[in-house]
N, C-alpha and C positions, 0 to 999 in steps of 0.2 A: 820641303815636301813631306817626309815622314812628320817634321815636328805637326804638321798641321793631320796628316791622316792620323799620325794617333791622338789630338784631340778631338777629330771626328768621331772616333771607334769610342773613346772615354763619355764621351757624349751620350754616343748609341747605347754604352751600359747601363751610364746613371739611367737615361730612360727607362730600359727595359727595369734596371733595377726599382725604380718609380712606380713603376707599373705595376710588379709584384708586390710592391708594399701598399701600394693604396688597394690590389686584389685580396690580400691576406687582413687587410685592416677591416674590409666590409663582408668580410666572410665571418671575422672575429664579431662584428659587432652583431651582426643575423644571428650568429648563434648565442649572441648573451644577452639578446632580446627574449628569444624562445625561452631560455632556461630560465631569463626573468618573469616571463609569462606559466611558465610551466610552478614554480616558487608560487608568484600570487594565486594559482590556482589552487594548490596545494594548500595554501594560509586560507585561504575560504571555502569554510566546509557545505553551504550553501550551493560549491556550484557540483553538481551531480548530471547523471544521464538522464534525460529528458527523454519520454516514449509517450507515444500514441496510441491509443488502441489497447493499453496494456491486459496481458492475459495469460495468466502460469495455471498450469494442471499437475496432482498430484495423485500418480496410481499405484494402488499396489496388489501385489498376486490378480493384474486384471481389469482391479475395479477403480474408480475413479475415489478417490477419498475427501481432498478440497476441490474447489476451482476458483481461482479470485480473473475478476473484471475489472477494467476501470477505463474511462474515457482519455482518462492522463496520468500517469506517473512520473514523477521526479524517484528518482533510483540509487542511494548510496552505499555504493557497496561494503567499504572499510566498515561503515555503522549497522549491515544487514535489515536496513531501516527502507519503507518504501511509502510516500507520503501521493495520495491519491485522490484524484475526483472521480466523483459519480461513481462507485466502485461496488460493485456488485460479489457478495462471497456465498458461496453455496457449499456444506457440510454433506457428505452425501454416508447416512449411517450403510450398517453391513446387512440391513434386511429389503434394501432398496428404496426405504423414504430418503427425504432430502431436507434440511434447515438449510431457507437463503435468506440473506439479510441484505439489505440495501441501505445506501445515504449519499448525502451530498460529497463528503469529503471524510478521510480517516487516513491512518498511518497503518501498516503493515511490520512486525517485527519479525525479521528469519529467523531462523536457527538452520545455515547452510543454506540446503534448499528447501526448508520444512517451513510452514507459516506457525511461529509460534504465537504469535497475537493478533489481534484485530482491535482498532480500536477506531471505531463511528460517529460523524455527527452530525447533524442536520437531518431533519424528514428522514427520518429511520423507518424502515420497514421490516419485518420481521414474517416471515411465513412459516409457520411450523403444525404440521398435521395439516386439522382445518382451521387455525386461527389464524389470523391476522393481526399483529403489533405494532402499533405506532409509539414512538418516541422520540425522545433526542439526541439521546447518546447511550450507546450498547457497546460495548467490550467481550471480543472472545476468547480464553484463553486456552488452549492445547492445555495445557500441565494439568490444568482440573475438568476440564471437557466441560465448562463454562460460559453462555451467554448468559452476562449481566445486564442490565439497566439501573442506570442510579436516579434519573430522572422519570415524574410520571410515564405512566405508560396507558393504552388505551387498548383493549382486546376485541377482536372482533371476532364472532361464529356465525356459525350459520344461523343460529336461535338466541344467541346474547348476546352483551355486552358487559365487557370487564376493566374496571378501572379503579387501580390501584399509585400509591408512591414509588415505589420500587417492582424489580420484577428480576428472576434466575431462570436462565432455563437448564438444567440437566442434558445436555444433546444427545448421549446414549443413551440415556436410562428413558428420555421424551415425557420429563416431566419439568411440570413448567410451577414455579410459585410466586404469587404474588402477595407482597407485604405494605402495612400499613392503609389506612382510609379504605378500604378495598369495599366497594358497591358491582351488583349484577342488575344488571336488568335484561328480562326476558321476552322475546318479541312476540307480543301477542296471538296464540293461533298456534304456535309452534310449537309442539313436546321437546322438548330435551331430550337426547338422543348421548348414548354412552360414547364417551370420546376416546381415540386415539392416544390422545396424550392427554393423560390427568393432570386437573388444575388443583393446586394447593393453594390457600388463600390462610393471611395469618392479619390479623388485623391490629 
C-alpha cells in the first residue's frame, strides 16, 4: 500500500514537474521570439514611425519662426531624418511676411528639434512676397538661410513673367536671383510696380 501511494505521489510530481517545464519552455520561447523581432527591427533601418497628419511648430520669444506640414511622415529618430508627402513648409521672417514652399514629396533633416534642411520634389511651389515659383526640386538650408532651385524654374507676378535655369532665394534679406537663360515677359496693360522683394537676374 505505501509502495503503491508513493508511486502515485511520484507520479503526481513528475506531472506537476512537466507542467512547469513545458510552462517555462513557452515562456522562453515568447520571449526569444520578441527579442528576435525587436533584432530584425533594429537591422532594418527602413522601419521607422509612421504619422498622419504630420505637423511640428517652431516659436521663439512668441512668434512662430518654421512650421512644416505633411499628409504622411515616416519619422527616424536615431538618423533626425523625416521623409514626407505633400508637405507644406512655411518660413515666417521677423517683420511678419512669410516664404511657403510646397511639393509632392521631400526629406526633412533635424538638428534636435530645429529643422535644419528641407529638401523638395515634385510640383514645387514657392510663394515669396508677390511671386509665385514653380519647379522641381528646391532645397532649404538653415545654416545659410537659403532656398535653392537647381532645376528650371518659372516666376509668376502680378505683371510678369520670369524664367530662368536656376534660382536662390535669400529668406532674410527677400531677395530672390535668378541664373542663366533668364527671359521676362510683361503682361500687356500692366506697369511694373516696385516690388517687395528684389529680383536679381544673371544670365
Amino acid at each position: 500500500m505505501r509502495k503503491q501511494l508513493r508511486l502515485v505521489l511520484i507520479g503526481v510530481v513528475v506531472v506537476l514537474l512537466g507542467g512547469i517545464v513545458f510552462l517555462l519552455s513557452r515562456s522562453l520561447r515568447s520571449q526569444w521570439r520578441r527579442e528576435a523581432l525587436q533584432s530584425a527591427f533594429d537591422l532594418i533601418p527602413n522601419v521607422a514611425q509612421r504619422l498622419q497628419d504630420f505637423h511640428r511648430i517652431k516659436t521663439q520669444d512668441g512668434r512662430k519662426v518654421w512650421e512644416v506640414a505633411a499628409r504622411e511622415a515616416q519619422y527616424q529618430k536615431d538618423e533626425q531624418r523625416v521623409t514626407v508627402k505633400q508637405p507644406t513648409v512655411k518660413l515666417y521672417l521677423k517683420d511678419g511676411r512669410e516664404v511657403g514652399l510646397s511639393g509632392q514629396q521631400g526629406v526633412l533633416l533635424l538638428d534636435g528639434r530645429d529643422l535644419r534642411e528641407v529638401d523638395l520634389t515634385g510640383g514645387i511651389e514657392l510663394h515669396f512676397a508677390d511671386y509665385t515659383v514653380r519647379t522641381d526640386r528646391a532645397r532649404y538650408e538653415k545654416a545659410t538661410d537659403l532656398i535653392s532651385a537647381p532645376a528650371p524654374v518659372e516666376i509668376d507676378g502680378r505683371n510678369l513673367r520670369l524664367r530662368g535655369d536656376r534660382m536662390e532665394v535669400e529668406v532674410s534679406a527677400a531677395r530672390l536671383r535668378l541664373f542663366h537663360n533668364v527671359t521676362m515677359t510683361l503682361n500687356p496693360g500692366s506697369p511694373v510696380k516696385e516690388r517687395h522683394a528684389p529680383v536679381e537676374s544673371h544670365s
